[in-house]
C-alpha positions as CSV (number, residue, x, y, z in Angstrom):
1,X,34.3,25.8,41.1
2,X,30.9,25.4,39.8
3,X,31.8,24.2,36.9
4,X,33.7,21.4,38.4
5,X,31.0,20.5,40.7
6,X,28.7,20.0,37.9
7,X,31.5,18.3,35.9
8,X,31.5,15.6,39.2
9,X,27.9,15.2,39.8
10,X,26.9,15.1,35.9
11,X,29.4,12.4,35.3
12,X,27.8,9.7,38.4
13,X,26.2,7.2,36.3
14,X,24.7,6.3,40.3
15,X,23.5,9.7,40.5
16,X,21.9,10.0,36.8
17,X,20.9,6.9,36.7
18,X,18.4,7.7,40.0
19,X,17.2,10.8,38.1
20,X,16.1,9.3,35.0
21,X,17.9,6.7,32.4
22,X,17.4,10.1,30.0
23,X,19.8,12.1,31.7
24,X,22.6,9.5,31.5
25,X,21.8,9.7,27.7
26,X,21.6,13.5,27.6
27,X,25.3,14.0,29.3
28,X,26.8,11.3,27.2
29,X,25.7,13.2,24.2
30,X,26.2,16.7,26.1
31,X,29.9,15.3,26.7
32,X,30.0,13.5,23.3
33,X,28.9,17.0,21.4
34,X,31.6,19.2,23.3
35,X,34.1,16.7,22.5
36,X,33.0,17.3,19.0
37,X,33.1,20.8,18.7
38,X,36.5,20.6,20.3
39,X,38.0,18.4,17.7
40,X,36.4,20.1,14.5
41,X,38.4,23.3,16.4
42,X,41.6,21.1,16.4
43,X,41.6,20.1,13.1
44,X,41.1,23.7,12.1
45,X,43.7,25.1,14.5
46,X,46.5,27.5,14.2
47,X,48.9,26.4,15.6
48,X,50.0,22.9,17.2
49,X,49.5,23.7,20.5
50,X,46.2,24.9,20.6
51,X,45.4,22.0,18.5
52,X,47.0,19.3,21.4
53,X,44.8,21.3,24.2
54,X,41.9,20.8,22.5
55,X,42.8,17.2,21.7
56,X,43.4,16.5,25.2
57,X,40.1,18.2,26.3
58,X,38.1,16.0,23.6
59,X,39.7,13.2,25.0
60,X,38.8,14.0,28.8
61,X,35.1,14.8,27.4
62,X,34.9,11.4,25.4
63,X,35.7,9.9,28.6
64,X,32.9,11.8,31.0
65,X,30.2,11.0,28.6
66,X,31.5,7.1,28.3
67,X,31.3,7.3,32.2
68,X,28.2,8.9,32.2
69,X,26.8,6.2,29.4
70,X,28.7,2.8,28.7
71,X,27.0,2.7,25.2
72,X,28.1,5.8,24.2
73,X,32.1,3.9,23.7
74,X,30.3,2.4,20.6
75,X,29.2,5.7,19.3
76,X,32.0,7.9,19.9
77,X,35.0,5.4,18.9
78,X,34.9,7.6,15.4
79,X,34.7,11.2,16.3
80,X,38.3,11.5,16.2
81,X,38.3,11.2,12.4
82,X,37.2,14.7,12.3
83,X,40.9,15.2,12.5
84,X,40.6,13.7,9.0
85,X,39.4,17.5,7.9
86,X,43.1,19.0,7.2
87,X,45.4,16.1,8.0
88,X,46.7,13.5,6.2
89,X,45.3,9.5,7.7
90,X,49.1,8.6,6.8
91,X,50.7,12.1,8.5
92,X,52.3,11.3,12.0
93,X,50.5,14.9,13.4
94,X,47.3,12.6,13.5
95,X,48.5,10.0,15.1
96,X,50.0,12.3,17.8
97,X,46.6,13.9,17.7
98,X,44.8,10.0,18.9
99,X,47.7,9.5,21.1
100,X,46.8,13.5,22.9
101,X,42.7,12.1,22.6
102,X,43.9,9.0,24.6
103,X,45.7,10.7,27.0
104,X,43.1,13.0,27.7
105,X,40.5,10.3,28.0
106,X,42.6,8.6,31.2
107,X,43.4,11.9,32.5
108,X,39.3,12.6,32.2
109,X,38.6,8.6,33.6
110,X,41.5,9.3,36.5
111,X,39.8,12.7,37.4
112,X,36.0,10.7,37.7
113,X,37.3,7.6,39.1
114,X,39.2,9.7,41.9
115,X,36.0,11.9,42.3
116,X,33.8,8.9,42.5
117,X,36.4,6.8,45.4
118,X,35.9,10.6,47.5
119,X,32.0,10.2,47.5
120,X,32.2,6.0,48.4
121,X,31.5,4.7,45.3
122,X,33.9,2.4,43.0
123,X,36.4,4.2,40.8
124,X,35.1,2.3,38.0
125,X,31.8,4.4,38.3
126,X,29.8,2.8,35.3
127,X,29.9,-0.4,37.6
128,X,26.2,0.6,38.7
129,X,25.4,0.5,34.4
130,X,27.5,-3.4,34.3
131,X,25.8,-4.8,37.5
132,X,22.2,-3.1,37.2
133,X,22.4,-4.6,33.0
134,X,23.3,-8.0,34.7
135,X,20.5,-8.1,37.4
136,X,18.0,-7.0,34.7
137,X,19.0,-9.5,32.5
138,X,19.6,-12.6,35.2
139,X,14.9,-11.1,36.1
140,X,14.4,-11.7,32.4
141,X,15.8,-15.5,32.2
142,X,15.1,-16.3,35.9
């Protein structure tokens, strides 16, 4: 249970974002380095299944640290070639392997969004990032 509550709380960009703008950084690459280690251990999985978990769970931990950090979409967009390691770009079992990252990432997006709507805020929870970027910018011209 712990684990989830930290999972929840680390992942408000609101939340973060009232800390510091260094912890939003730090869980985006917290979440972006788990999501690492999870793929180098797919692509040097045993067997198939254990490599689709740990695809799904890269692709729920891409997600919290995109939620945490907007940015970090640009940064992690490639950490799925890792998969590159032992397969084949032309085999079908890494394709499957993006498709399972994919997947993962909305099933980690639904879990935030839905966590975010319980404590008031919009399920979109990077909003705060999008609309605080746009005031900033609008004090800068205006």
């Amino acid at each position: 249970m712990a684990v989830l509550a930290t999972v929840l709380v680390s992942t408000s960009a609101l939340w973060l974002a009232e800390l510091s703008t260094t912890y939003t950084v730090g869980a985006a690459l917290a979440y972006g380095m788990l999501a690492l280690a999870c793929l180098t251990n797919a692509a040097m999985a045993r067997t198939r299944a254990r490599e689709a978990m740990l695809c799904v769970a890269a692709g729920a931990l891409l997600a919290w640290a995109v939620n945490a950090l907007l940015l970090a979409v640009f940064f992690f967009a490639f950490l799925p070639l890792v998969l590159l390691i032992r397969r084949d770009w032309r085999s079908m079992a890494f394709y499957q392997d993006i498709v399972l990252i994919g997947v993962g990432g909305l099933l980690g997006t639904a879990l935030v969004g839905l966590a975010s709507m319980a404590i008031g805020q919009p399920f979109t929870i990077f909003w705060h990032q999008v609309v605080g970027s746009h005031r900033g910018r609008r004090r800068l011209v205006g």
